[in-house]
DRENPA-162460 format. One record per residue (C-alpha): x, z, y; residue in three letters. Coordinates in steps of 0.25 Angstrom, whole numbers, padded with zeros to 4 digits, always signed. Example, Ala and Ser with C-alpha at 12.3 -4.5 7.8 and 13.67 -1.06 7.14 Angstrom:
// DRENPA-162460
+0049+0031-0018ALA
+0055+0029-0004SER
//
This chain:
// DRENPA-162460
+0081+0022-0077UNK
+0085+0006-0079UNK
+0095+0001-0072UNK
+0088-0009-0063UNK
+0081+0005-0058UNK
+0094+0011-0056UNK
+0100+0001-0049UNK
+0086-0001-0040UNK
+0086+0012-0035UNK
+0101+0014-0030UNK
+0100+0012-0015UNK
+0107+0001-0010UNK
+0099-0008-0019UNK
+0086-0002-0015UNK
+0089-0006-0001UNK
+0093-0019-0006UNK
+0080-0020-0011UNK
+0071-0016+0000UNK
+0078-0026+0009UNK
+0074-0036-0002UNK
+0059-0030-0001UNK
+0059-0029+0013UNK
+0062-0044+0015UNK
+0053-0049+0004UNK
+0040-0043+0010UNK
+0044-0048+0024UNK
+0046-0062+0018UNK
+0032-0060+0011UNK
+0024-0054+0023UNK
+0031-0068+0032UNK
+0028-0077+0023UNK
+0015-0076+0019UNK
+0002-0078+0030UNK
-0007-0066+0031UNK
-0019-0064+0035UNK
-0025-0051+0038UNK
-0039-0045+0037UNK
-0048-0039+0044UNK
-0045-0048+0056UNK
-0043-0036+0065UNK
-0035-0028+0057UNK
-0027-0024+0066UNK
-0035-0017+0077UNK
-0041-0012+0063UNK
-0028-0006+0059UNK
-0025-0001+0074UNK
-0039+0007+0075UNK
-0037+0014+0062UNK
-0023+0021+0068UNK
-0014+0026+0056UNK
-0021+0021+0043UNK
-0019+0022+0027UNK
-0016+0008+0023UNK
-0021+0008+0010UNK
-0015-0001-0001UNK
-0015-0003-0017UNK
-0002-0001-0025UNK
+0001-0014-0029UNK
-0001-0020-0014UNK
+0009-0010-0006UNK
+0022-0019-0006UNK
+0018-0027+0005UNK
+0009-0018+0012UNK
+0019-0018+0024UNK
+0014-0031+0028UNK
+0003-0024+0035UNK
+0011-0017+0046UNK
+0009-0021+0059UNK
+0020-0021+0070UNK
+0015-0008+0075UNK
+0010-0001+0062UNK
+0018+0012+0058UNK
+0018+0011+0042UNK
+0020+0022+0031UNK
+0019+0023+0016UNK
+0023+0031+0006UNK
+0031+0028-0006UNK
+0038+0038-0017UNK
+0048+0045-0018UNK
+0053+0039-0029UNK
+0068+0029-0029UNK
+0058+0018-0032UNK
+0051+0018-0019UNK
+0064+0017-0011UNK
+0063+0001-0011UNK
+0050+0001-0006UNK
+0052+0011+0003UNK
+0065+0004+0010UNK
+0057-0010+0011UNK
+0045-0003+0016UNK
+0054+0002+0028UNK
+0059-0009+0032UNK
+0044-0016+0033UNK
+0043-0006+0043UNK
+0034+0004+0034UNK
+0038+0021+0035UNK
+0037+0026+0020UNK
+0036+0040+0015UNK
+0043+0043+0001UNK
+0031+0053-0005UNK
+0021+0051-0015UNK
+0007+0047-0012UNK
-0004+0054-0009UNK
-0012+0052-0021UNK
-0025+0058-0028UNK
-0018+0070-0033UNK
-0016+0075-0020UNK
-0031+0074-0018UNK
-0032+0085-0030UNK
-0020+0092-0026UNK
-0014+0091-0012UNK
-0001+0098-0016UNK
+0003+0086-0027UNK
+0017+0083-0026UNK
+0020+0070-0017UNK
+0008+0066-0015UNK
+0003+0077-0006UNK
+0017+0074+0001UNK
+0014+0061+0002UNK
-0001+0064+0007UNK
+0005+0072+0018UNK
+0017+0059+0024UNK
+0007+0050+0024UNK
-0004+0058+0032UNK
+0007+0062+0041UNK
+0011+0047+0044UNK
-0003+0045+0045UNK
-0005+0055+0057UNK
+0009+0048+0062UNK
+0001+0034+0065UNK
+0007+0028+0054UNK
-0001+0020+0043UNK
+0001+0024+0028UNK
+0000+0014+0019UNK
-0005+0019+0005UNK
-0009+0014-0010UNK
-0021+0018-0012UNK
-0020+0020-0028UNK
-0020+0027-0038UNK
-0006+0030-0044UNK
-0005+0020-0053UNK
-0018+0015-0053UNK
-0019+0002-0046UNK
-0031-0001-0037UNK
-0038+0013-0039UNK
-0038+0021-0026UNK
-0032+0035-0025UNK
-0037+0046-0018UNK
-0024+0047-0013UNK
-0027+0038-0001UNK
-0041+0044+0003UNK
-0034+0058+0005UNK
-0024+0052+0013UNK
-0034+0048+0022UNK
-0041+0058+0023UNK
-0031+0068+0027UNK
-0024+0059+0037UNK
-0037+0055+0042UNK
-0033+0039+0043UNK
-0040+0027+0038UNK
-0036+0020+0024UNK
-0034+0007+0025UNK
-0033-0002+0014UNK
-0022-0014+0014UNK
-0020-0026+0006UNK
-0009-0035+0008UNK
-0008-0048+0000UNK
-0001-0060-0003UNK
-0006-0072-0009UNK
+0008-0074-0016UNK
+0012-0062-0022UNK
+0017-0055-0035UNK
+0008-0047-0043UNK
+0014-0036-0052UNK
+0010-0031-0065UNK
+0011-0016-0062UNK
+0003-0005-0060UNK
+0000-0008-0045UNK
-0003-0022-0048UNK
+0009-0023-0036UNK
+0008-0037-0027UNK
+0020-0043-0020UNK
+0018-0054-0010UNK
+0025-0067-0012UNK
+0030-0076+0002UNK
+0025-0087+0008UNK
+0007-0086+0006UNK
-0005-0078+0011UNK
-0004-0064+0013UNK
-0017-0054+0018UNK
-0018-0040+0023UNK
-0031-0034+0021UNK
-0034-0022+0027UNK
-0048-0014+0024UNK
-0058-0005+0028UNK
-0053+0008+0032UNK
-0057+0021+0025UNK
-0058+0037+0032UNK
-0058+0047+0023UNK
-0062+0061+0029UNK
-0055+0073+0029UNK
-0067+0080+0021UNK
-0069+0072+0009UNK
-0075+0075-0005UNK
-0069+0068-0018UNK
-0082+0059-0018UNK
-0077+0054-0006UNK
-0064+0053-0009UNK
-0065+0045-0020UNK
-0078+0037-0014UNK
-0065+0035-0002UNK
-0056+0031-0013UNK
-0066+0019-0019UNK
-0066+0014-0005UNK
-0053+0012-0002UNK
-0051+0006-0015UNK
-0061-0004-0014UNK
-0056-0007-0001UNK
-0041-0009-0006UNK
-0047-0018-0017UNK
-0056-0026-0006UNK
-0044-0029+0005UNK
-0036-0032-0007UNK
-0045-0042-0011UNK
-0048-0047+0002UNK
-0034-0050+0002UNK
-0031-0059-0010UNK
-0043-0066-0008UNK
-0035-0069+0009UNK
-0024-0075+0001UNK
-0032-0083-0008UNK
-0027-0075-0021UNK
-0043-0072-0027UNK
-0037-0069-0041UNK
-0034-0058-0035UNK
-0048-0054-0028UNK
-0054-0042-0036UNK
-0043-0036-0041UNK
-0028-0035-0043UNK
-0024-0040-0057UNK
-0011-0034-0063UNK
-0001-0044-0064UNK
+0001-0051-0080UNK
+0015-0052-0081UNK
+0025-0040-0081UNK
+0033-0041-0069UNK
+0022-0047-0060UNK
+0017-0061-0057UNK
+0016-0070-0045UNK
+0004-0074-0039UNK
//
C-alpha cells in the first residue's frame, strides 16, 4: 500500500476530507441554476411512495442533490476503508447509507452470494421503511451496461425504478472505468428524472433481461436529456472517457 493510501485511510484525515467533500458539493449545488424535468416531478416522485433512484456509476457523486426537504435517502456503499469518505460526506448531505455489497447479477443465479444477498435484503428493508434507495444500475465494472441487479431489487420490494441524472454543464470528467463526472460551481445544472419501471414478482429471465434493456435505455435517455438542458450536446449520445489521465475539465 503507498503512502498517500496509508495516510488517507487514517481517521482523522478521513473526516478531514469528507468535511472538505461535504462543503464542495453544497458550493456546486448553490452555485449552479437547475432546472428540473418533467415539470411535475414532484407530485411524480410523491405518487410513486418509496422508489429505486436509479443512477449510472460515474454520475453518483452528486446524486444527493435530488433530495428534497422531506425525502428520506438511502444508499449503499462497501465495506471497504475506501468508502468511508463517501460515506461521511454523504451523511452530512443528509443521505442514510448502508456499508454492504450491492445486490448484483450474481444474486439473480444464486441468492446465497456473499454481500450481495446481504445487500439485496438492506435495501428491500429500507424500501419497506419509506425511504428511497438510490442504486447504480451497472454492471460491476462495466460502464453504462445495465445489471440485473436493479431489476431483482424491484421486484422483491415491489417499488418503482427510477432513473436519475444529475448534471452540470461545468464539470470534470474522469478517465476511469465509470467515466466519473464532477460538477464544477457557478453554471447550469439539470436533474432528469424518467419513466418509471415495475417489475413483477413472477418474472421469467426474458423478462428480466427485456427489464434490464429498459431501464438502460432510459438512464441513457434522462442522461441525454440532461446535457442537451445545459447546453453540453458533445455530450448527447454518449458518455466519452476522458483523454488525459487524471481527468479533464469541461
Amino acid at each position: 500500500m503507498g503512502l498517500i493510501k496509508t495516510i488517507g485511510r487514517k481517521p482523522g484525515v478521513q473526516r478531514v476530507l469528507a468535511a472538505a467533500a461535504y462543503g464542495y458539493l453544497r458550493l456546486v449545488r448553490r452555485t449552479n441554476r437547475f432546472t428540473v424535468e418533467p415539470a411535475d416531478a414532484d407530485a411524480r416522485l410523491d405518487s410513486y411512495g418509496p422508489f429505486i433512484a436509479a443512477m449510472w456509476h460515474g454520475q453518483h457523486i452528486m446524486i444527493s442533490f435530488m433530495r428534497r426537504p422531506h425525502d428520506r435517502i438511502a444508499t449503499i456503499i462497501s465495506r471497504s476503508p475506501d468508502g468511508n469518505i463517501n460515506t461521511m460526506a454523504l451523511t452530512r448531505m443528509g443521505v442514510r447509507v448502508m456499508r454492504a455489497s450491492g445486490a448484483r447479477g450474481r444474486v439473480v443465479k444464486d441468492a446465497r452470494a456473499k454481500g450481495g444477498a446481504e445487500g439485496l435484503r438492506a435495501m428491500v428493508k429500507a424500501l419497506k421503511g419509506g425511504e428511497t434507495v438510490a442504486f447504480s444500475a451497472d454492471v460491476p465494472k462495466v460502464s453504462r451496461v445495465c445489471d440485473a441487479g436493479i431489476i431483482m431489487l424491484a421486484r422483491f420490494s415491489g417499488c418503482p425504478i427510477v432513473p436519475v441524472a444529475v448534471v452540470t454543464s461545468r464539470h470534470i470528467r474522469f478517465n476511469s472505468w465509470d467515466r466519473a463526472c464532477l460538477g464544477l460551481p457557478f453554471g447550469r445544472g439539470a436533474m432528469v428524472f424518467g419513466e418509471p419501471t415495475y417489475v413483477p414478482r413472477e418474472v421469467s429471465p426474458e423478462e428480466v433481461d427485456a427489464l434490464r434493456e429498459r431501464v438502460q435505455a432510459e438512464l441513457n435517455r434522462v442522461h441525454d436529456r440532461a446535457y442537451t438542458l445545459v447546453g453540453r450536446l458533445d455530450r448527447v449520445g454518449g458518455l466519452a472517457a476522458a483523454p488525459a489521465s487524471q481527468g479533464v475539465a469541461a
